[in-house]
N, C-alpha and C positions, 0 to 999 in steps of 0.2 A: 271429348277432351281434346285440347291444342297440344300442339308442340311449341317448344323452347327451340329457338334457330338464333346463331349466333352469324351475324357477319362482317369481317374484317378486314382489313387492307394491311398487308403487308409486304415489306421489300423481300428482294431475295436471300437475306437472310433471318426473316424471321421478326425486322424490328415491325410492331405494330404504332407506336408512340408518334405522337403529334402530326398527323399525316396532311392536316388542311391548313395550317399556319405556321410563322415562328413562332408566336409568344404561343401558342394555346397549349401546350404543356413542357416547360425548359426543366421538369425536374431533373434531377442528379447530373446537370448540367448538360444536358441535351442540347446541341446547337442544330440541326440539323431538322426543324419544324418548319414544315411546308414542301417536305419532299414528295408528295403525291403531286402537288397541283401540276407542275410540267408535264407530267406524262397521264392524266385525266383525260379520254377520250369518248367520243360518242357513244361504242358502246359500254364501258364501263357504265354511263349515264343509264344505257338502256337497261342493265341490268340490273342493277340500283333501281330504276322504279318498275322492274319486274316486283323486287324481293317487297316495296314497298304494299304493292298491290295486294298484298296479300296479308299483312299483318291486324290485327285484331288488340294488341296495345305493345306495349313496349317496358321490356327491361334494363335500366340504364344503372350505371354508377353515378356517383355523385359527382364527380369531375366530369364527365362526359355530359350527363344531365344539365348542368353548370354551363359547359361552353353551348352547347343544344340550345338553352335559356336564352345568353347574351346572344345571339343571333336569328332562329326564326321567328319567336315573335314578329319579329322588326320585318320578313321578307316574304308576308302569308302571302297563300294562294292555295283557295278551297281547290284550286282544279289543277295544282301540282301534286303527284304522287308524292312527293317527301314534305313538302312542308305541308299541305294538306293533314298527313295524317299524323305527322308529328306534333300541329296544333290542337288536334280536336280530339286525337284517342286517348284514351288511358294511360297514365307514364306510372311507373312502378321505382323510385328510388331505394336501392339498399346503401343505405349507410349508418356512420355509428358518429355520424356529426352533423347531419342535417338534422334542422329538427323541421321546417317546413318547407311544403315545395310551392312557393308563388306563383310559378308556371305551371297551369292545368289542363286538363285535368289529371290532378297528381297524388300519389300515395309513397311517403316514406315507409319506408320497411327494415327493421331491424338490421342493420348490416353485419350483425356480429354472430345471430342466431338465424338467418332468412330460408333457411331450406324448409322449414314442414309453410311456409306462406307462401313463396316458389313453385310450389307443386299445389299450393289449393289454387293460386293464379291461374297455374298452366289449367289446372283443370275446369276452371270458368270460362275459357275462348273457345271457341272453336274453328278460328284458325291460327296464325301463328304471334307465341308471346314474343316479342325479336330484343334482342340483345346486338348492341350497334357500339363500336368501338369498347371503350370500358376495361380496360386491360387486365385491372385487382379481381375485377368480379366474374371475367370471362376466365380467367386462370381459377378460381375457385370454381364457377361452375363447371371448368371439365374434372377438376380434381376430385369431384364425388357425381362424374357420368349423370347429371344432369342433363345435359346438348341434345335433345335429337337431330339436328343437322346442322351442321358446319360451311359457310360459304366465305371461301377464301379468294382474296381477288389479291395475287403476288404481281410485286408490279417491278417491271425489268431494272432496278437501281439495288445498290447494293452500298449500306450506310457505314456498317461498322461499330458501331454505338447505337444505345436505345434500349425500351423496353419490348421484351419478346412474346410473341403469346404464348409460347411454350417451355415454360422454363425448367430449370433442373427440377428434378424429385414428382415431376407430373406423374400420373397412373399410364402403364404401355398399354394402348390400346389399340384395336387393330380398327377400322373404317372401311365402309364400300364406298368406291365411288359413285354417285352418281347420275353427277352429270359434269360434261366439262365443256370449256369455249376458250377460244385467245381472240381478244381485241386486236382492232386495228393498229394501237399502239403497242402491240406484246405484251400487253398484260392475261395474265394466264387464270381464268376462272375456274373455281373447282368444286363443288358441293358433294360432302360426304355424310354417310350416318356411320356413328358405331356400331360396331358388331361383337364386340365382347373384346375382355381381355388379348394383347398381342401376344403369340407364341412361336418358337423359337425351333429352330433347328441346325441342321449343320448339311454342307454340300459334298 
């Protein structure tokens, strides 16, 4: 059986939304697309095709999926860890408007009902299913502790606006770390699993 590993880029406070472009996502009027690219460094890169190295196919949303589409095809290379295996593995879309995925090799999946086909997924890899940007469906899958591991890469800028990966009404859950790094550029890598419900005391 694989694990589900989500991994994400986010400022320091929390916004994950349109981190490689302006236009690649302006919803609810978002101006601030392309705030990663300045502060992108070596290792950032290096770690990114660590996480690549290891993944066994890929769980995307349909907007992510989408912008994924308009760009690697167009930039393959069997012998880059990310477009490598972004072209040739398995892509898994959940949505509830796609009805086909042109870019392969590709599976639409119920975006409204996906969790009992999410887990017969996970359980077909044997190594990791990866979930890469996707904001609607990374907030759904921690909302019913789906994630076996979380790799956060916060990056030293701070927006103000945007969509967050963590939003009100999430389930509190508690994480082990377990592993961390800071780039050359200050961005702060973090990889956690959950560990159960968060619990609460007083000092």
């Amino acid at each position: 059986m694989g694990k589900l590993t989500l991994t994400t880029f986010l400022t320091l406070d929390g916004v994950m939304q349109a981190p490689g472009a302006p236009g690649e996502d302006p919803s609810g009027g978002f101006e601030y697309g392309g705030w990663l690219v300045p502060l992108a460094d070596e290792g950032v890169g290096e770690f990114i095709a660590e996480v690549f190295e290891r993944t066994e196919a890929f769980l995307l949303g349909r907007r992510t999926y989408e912008i994924f589409a308009s760009y690697w095809p167009h930039h393959d290379d069997p012998a880059d860890p990310v477009a490598g295996k972004l072209n040739r593995l398995p892509k898994y879309v959940a949505s509830t408007t796609l009805k086909e995925a042109a870019w392969g090799p590709a599976t639409v999946i119920d975006g409204e009902h996906p969790q009992s086909e999410i887990v017969r997924i996970k359980d077909t890899v044997d190594g990791e299913l990866q979930v890469h940007g996707s904001g609607v469906l990374a907030q759904w899958l921690l909302a019913r502790d789906l994630v076996d591991e979380l790799n956060l890469l916060v990056f030293p800028v701070f927006l103000g606006a945007g969509r967050r990966l963590f939003s009100t009404g999430g389930l509190p859950t508690a994480f082990d770390l377990t592993a961390s790094r800071t780039t050359p550029g200050g961005t702060a890598i973090h990889t956690y699993r959950p560990k159960g419900r968060a619990t609460f005391g007083s000092f």
